[in-house]
LOLOLUM-435427 format. One record per residue (C-alpha): residue number from 1; residue in one letter; x, y, z. Coordinates in nm, 2 decimals, always signed. Example, Ala and Ser with C-alpha at 12.3 -4.5 7.8 and 13.67 -1.06 7.14 Angstrom:
BEGIN
SITE    nr   rest       c1       c2       c3
SITE     1      A    +1.23    -0.45    +0.78
SITE     2      S    +1.37    -0.11    +0.71
//
This chain:
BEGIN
SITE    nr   rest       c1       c2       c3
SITE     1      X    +0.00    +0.00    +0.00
SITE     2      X    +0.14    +0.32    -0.13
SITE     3      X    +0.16    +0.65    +0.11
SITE     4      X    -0.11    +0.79    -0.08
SITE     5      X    -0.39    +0.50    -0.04
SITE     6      X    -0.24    +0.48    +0.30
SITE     7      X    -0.31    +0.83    +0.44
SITE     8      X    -0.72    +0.87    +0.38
SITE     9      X    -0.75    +0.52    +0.52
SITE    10      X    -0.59    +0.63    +0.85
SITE    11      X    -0.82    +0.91    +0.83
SITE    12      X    -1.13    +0.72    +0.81
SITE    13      X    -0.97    +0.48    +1.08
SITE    14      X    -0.91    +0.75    +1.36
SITE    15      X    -1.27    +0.91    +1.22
SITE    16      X    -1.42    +0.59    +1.35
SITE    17      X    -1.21    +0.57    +1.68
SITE    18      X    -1.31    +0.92    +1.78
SITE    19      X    -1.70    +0.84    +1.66
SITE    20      X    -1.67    +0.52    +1.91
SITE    21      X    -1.48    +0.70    +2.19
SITE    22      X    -1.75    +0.94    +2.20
SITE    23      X    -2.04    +0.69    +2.21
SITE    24      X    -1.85    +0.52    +2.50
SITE    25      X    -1.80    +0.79    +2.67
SITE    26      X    -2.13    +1.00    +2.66
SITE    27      X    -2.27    +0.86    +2.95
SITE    28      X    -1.99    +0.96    +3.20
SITE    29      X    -1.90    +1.32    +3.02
SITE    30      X    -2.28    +1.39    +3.10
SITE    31      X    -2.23    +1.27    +3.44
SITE    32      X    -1.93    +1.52    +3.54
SITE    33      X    -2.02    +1.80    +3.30
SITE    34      X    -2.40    +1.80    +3.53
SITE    35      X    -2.18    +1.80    +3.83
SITE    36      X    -1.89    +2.04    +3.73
SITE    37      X    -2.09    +2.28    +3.56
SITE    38      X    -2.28    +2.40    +3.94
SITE    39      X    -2.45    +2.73    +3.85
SITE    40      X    -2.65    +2.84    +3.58
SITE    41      X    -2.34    +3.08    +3.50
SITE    42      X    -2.14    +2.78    +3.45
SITE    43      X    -2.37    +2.65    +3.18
SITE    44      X    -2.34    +2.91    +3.01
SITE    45      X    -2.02    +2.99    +3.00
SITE    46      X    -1.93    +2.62    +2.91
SITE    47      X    -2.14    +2.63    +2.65
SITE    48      X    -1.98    +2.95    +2.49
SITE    49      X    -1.65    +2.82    +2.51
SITE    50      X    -1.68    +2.71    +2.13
SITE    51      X    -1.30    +2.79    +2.05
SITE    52      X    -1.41    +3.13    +1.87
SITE    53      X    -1.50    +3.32    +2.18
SITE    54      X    -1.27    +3.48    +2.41
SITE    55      X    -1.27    +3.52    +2.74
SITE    56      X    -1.37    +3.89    +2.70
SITE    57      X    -1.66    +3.80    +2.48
SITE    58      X    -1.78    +3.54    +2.70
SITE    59      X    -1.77    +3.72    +3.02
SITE    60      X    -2.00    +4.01    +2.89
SITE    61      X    -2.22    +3.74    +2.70
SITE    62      X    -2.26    +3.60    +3.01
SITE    63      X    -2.26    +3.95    +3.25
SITE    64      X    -1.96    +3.82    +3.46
SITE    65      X    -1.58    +3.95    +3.51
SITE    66      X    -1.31    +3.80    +3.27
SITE    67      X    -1.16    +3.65    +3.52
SITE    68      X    -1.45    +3.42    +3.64
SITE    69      X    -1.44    +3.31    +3.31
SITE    70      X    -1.04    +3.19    +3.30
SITE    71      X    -1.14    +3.06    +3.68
SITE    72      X    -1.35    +2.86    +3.52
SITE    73      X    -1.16    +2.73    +3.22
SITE    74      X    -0.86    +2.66    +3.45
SITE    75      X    -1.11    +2.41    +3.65
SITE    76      X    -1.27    +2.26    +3.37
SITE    77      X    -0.93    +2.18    +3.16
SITE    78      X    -0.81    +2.00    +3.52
SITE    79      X    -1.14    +1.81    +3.45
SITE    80      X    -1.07    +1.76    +3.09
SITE    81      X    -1.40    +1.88    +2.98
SITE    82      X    -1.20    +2.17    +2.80
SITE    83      X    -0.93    +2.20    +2.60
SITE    84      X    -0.70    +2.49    +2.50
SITE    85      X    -0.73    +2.62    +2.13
SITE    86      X    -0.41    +2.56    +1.94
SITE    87      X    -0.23    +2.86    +1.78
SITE    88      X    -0.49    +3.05    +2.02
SITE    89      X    -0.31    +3.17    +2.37
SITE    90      X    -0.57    +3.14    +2.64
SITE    91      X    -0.91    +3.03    +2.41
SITE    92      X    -1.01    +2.72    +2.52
SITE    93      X    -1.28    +2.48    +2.36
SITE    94      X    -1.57    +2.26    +2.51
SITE    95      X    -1.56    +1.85    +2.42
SITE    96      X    -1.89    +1.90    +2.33
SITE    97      X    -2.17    +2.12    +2.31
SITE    98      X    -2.44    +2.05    +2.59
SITE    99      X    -2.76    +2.08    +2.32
SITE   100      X    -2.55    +1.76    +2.09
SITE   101      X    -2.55    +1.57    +2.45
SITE   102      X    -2.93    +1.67    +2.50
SITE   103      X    -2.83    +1.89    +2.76
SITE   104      X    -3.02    +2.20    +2.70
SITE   105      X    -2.85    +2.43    +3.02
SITE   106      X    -2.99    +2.47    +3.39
SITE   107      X    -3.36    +2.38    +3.30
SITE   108      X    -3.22    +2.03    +3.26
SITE   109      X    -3.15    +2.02    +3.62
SITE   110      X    -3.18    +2.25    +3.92
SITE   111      X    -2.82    +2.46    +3.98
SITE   112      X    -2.64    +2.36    +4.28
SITE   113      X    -2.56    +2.65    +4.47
SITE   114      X    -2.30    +2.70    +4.74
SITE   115      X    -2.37    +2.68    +5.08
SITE   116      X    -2.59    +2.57    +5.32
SITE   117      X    -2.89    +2.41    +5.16
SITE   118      X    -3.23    +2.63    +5.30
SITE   119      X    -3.54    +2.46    +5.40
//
């Protein structure tokens, strides 16, 4: 097999291991993203952090300080639920958006607030 045949075939190949390394992993991605992401904020923001937006543009999307934002992309690429943008300093990028998940934000389930529960 030439270089040339070779090549696309790879392609395809790691195509179809990312495809099944999703699938097998949906289930537990869903599991920490619903517990890392605590606040409706957080939602958001996650779900902003498409690689295109910066943290300026997020944080006034969102009505929060720039550095809540980084805070929180600092926490979630320890978590590995983001990743940083090549070529990009300090643009990260979500593993996936929470609507492809069939996560639809905070009206999926109640935000966890800090604190002392009250009632």
């Amino acid at each position: 097999m030439s270089e040339e045949t070779l090549t696309p075939r790879v392609e395809e190949l790691l195509s179809e291991v990312v495809a099944w390394l999703r699938f097998q992993n949906r289930a537990p991605l869903i599991e920490l993203l619903r517990e890392a992401l605590r606040e409706n904020r957080d939602w958001l923001i996650y779900d902003l952090t498409d690689g295109c937006r910066s943290q300026d543009d997020i944080a006034k999307a969102v009505g929060v300080s720039q550095p809540t934002v980084l805070r929180a992309w600092n926490r979630w690429k320890k978590l590995g639920i983001v990743i940083e943008v090549p070529d990009i300093t300090g643009r990260c990028k979500h593993l996936a958006r929470l609507g492809d998940l069939g996560l639809e934000g905070p009206a999926d389930e109640p935000p966890r607030k800090r604190g002392k529960a009250h009632g």
